[in-house]
Backbone bond lengths (Angstrom), bond angles and torsions (degrees), N, CA, C in turn:
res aa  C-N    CA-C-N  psi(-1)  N-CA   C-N-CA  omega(-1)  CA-C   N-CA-C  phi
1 X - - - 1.450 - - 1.531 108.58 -
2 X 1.446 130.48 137.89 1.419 140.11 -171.57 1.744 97.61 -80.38
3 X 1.093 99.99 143.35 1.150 143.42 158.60 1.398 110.18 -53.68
4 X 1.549 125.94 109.39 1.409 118.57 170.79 1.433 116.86 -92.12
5 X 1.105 147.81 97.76 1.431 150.48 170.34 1.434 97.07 -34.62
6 X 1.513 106.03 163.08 1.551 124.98 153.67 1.361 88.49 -111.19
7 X 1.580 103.95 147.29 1.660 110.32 158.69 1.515 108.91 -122.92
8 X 1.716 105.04 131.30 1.518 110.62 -162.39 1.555 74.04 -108.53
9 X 2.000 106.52 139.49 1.196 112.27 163.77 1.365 136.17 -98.26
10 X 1.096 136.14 128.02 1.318 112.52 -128.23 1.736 98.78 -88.92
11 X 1.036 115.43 155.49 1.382 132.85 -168.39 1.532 133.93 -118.11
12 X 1.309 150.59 159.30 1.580 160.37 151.49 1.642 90.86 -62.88
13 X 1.133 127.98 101.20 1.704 110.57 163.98 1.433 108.51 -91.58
14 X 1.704 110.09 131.51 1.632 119.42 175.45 1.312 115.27 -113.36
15 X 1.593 118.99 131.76 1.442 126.71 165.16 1.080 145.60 -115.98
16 X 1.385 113.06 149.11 1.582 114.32 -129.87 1.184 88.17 -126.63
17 X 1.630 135.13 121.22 1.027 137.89 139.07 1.840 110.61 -49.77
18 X 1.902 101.41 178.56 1.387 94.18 -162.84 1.553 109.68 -75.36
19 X 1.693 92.37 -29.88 1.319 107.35 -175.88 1.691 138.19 -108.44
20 X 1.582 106.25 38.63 1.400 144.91 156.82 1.348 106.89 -53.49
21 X 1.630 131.80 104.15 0.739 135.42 166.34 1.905 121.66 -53.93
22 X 1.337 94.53 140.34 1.627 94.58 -170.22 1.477 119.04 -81.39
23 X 1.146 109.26 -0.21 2.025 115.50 172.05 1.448 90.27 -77.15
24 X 1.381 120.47 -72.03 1.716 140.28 -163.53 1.837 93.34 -40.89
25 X 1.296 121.63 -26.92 1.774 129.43 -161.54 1.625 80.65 -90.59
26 X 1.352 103.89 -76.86 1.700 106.14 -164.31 1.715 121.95 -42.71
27 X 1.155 113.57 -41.70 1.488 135.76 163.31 1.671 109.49 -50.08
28 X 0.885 105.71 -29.38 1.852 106.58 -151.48 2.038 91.26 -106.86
29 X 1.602 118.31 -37.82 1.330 130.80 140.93 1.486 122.43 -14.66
30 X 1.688 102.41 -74.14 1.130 116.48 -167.40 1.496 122.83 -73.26
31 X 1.575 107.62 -24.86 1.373 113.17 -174.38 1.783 103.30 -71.07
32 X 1.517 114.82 -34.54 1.359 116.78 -167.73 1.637 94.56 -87.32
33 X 1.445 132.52 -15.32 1.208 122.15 173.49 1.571 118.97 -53.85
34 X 1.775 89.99 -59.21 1.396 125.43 -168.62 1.977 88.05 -51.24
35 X 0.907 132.25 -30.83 1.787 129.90 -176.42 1.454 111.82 -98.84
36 X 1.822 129.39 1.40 0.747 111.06 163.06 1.587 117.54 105.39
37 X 1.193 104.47 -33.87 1.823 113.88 -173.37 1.373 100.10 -97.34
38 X 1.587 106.00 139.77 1.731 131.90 -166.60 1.599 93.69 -81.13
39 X 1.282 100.19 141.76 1.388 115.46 171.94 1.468 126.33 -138.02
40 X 1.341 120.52 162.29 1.605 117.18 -142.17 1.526 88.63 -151.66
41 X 1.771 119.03 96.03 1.195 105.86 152.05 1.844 120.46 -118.32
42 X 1.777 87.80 -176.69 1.287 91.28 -150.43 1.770 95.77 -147.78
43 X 1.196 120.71 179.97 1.400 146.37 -163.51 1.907 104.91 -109.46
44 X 1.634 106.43 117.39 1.464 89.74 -171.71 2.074 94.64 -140.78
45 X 0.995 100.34 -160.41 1.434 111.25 174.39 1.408 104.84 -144.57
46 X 1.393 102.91 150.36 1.414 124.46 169.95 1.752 112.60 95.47
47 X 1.381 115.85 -155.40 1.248 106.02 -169.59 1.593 120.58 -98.79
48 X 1.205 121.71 -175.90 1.719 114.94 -161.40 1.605 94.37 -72.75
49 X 1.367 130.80 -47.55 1.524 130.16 170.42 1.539 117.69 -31.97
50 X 1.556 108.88 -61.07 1.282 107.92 -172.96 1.943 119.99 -72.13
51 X 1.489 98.01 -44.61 1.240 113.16 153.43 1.622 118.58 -22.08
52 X 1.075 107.43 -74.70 1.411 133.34 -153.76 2.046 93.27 -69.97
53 X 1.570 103.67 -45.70 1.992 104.93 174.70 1.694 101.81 -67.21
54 X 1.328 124.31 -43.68 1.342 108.85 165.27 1.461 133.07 -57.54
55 X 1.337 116.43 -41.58 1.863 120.01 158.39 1.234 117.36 -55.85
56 X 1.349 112.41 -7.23 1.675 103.00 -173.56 1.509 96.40 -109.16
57 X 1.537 118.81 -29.74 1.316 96.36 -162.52 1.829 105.79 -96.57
58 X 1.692 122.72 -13.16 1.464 118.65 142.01 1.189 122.26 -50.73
59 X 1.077 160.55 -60.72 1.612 171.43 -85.10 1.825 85.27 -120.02
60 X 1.541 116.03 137.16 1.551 113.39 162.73 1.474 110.87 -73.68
61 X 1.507 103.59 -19.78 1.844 105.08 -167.71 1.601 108.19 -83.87
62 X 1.797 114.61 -22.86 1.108 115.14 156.68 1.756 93.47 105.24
63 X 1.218 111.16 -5.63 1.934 110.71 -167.58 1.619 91.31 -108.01
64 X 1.157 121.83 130.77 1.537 142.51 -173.70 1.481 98.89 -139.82
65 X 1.757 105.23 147.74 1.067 127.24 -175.76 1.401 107.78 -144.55
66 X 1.414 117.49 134.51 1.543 127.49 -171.99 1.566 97.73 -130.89
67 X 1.630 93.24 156.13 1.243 102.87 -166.58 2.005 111.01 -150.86
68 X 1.141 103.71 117.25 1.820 94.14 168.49 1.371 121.57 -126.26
69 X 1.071 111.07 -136.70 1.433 117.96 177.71 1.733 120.98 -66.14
70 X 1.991 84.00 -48.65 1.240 113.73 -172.23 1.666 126.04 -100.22
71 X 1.096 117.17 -8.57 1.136 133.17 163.75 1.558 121.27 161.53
72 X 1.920 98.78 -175.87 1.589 96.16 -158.04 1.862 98.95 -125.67
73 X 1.034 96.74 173.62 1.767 107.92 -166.14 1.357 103.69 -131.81
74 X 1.316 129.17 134.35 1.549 101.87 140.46 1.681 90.29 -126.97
75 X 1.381 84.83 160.21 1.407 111.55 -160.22 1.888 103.93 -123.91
76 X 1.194 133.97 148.75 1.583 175.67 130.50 1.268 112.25 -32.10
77 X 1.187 159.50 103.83 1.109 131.10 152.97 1.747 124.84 -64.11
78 X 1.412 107.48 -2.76 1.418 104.70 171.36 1.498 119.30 -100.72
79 X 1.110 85.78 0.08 2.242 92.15 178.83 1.326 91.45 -88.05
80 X 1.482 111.37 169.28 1.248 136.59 -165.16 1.303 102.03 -76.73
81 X 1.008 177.24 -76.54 2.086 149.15 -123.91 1.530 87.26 134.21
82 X 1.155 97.39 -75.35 1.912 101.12 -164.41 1.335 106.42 -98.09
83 X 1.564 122.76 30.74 1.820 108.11 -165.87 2.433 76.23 -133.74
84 X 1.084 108.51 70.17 1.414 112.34 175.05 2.252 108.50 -56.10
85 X 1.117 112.02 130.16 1.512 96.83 174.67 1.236 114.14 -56.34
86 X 1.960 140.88 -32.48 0.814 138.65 153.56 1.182 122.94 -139.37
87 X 1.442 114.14 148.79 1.653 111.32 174.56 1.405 97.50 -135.38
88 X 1.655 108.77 131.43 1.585 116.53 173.23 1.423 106.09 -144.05
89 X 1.414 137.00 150.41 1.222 158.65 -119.63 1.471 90.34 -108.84
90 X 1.275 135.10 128.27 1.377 156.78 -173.12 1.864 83.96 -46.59
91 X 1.372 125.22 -52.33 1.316 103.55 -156.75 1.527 104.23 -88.38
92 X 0.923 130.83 29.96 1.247 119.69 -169.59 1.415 118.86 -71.72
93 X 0.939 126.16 -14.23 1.693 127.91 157.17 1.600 97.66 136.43
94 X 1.351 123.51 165.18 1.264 130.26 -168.17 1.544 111.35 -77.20
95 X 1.202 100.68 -22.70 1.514 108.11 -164.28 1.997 100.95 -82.59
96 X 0.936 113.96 -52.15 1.621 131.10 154.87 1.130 123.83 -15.88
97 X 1.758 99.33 -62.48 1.868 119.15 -175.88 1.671 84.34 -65.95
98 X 1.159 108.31 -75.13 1.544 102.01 -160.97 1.496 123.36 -37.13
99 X 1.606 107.57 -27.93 1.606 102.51 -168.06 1.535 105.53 -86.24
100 X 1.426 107.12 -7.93 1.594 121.39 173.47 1.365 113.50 -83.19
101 X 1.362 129.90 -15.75 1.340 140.09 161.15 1.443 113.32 -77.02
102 X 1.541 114.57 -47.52 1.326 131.86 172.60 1.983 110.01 -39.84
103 X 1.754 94.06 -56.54 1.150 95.38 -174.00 1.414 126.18 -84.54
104 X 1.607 130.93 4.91 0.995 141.46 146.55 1.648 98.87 -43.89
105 X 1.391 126.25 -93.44 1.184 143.73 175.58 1.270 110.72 -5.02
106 X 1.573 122.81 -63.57 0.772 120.92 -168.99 1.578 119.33 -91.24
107 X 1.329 113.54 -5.45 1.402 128.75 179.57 1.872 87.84 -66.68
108 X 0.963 120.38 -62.30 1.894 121.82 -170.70 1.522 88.11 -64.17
109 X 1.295 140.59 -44.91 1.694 125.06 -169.48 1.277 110.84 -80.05
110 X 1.445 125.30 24.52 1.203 130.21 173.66 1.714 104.25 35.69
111 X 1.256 115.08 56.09 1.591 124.39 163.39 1.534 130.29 -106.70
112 X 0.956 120.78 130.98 2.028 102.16 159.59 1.440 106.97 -2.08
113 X 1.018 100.97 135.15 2.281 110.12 154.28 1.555 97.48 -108.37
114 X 1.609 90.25 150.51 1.456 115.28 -170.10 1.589 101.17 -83.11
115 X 1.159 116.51 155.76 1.575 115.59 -175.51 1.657 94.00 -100.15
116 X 1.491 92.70 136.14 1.572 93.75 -174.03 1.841 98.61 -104.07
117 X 0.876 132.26 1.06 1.653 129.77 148.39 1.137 125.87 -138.76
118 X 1.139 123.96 107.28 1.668 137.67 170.54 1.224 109.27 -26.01
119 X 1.145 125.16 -41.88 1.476 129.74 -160.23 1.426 117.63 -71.70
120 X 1.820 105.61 -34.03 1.498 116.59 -178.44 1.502 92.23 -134.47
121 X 1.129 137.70 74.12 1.681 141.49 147.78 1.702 96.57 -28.62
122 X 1.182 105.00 158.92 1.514 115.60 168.60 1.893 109.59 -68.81
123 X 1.087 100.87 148.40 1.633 82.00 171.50 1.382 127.09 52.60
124 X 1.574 127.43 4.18 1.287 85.77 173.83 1.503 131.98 -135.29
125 X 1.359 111.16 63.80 0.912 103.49 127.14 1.778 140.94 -91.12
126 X 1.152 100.81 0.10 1.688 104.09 169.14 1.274 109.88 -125.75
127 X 1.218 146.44 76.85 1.321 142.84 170.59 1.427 99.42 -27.35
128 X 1.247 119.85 125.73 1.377 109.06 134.15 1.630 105.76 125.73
129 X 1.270 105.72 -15.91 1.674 134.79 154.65 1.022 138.62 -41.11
130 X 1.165 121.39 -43.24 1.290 132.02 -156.08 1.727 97.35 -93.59
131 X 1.683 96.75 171.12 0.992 98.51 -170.77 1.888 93.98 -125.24
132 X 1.109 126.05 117.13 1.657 117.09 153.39 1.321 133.58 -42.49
133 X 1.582 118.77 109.64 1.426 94.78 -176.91 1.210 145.56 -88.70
134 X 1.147 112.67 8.87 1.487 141.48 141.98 1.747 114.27 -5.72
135 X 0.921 115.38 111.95 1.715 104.31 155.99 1.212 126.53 -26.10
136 X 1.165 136.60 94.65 1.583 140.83 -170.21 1.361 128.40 92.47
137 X 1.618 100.81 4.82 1.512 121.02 -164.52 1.572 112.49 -72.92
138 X 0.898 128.44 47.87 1.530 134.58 164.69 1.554 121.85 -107.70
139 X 1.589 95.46 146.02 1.087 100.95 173.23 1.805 137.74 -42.62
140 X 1.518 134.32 127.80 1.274 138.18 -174.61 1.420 100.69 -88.99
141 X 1.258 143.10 10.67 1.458 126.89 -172.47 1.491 118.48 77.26
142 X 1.684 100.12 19.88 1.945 88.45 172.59 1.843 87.32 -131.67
143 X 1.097 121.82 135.99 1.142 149.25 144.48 1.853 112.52 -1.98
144 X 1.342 149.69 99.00 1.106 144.36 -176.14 1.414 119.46 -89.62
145 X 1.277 108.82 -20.11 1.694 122.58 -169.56 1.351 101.16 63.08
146 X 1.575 140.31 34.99 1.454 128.72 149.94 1.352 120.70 102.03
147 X 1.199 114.45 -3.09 1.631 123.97 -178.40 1.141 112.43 -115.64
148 X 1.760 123.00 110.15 0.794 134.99 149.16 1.700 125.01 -16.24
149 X 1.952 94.43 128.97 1.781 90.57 -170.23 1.412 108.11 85.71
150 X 1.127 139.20 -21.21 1.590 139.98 -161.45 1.166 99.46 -97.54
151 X 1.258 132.76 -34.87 1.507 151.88 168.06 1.974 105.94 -47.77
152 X 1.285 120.49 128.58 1.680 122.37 163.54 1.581 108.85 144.02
């Protein structure tokens, strides 16, 4: 008689302190909806940093997102522990959370990430600097103009 598999689909896992406001959750939902990639949250302890290295390093897709009172993370499982791809302050405005959900999504669709403040884009004042942190994510010798992912 065959063997029935379970098939686990693989997921963004997000963590939620107790006291993660539920707009900052729904917002942060929608941005990774709005891109398409399934997401899986859950109930955790400690702070949005550590949170956020534990969602990344469960997750099959490897992109984790933490979340507290005070702010949110998403996290790499190939970056270092304390080097999060971003960390921004729970209040940072709705539009923010979402593009930080967005860029989960798109961190696994191997796309551009959205700049979550105009004011300080990644890189730019030096186009062409930066490094992707992506597996193999370095610069080829052509010019990116400063946006992460734009680089290959």
């Amino acid at each position: 008689m065959p063997v029935i598999q379970e098939r686990i689909k693989p997921t963004v896992h997000v963590r939620c302190a107790e006291d993660t406001p539920q707009e900052v959750l729904w917002q942060l939902q929608y941005g990774m909806e709005e891109e398409g990639i399934p997401w899986e949250a859950a109930a955790g302890t400690g702070d949005a940093l550590s949170l956020a290295w534990e969602a990344a390093r469960s997750s099959r897709l490897e992109v984790g997102i933490g979340l507290d009172r005070q702010a949110l993370g998403l996290h790499y499982s190939k970056l270092e522990r304390e080097q999060p791809l971003f960390r921004i302050p729970a209040n940072s405005g709705m539009e923010t959370v979402r593009a930080l959900g967005a860029n989960a999504a798109r961190l696994v669709k191997k796309l551009p990430l959205k700049a979550l403040d105009r004011r300080r884009e990644h890189a730019a004042k030096k186009p062409g600097t930066h490094r992707d942190p992506r597996p193999g994510g370095r610069h080829r010798g052509r010019r990116c103009g400063g946006e992460v992912g734009q680089c290959g």
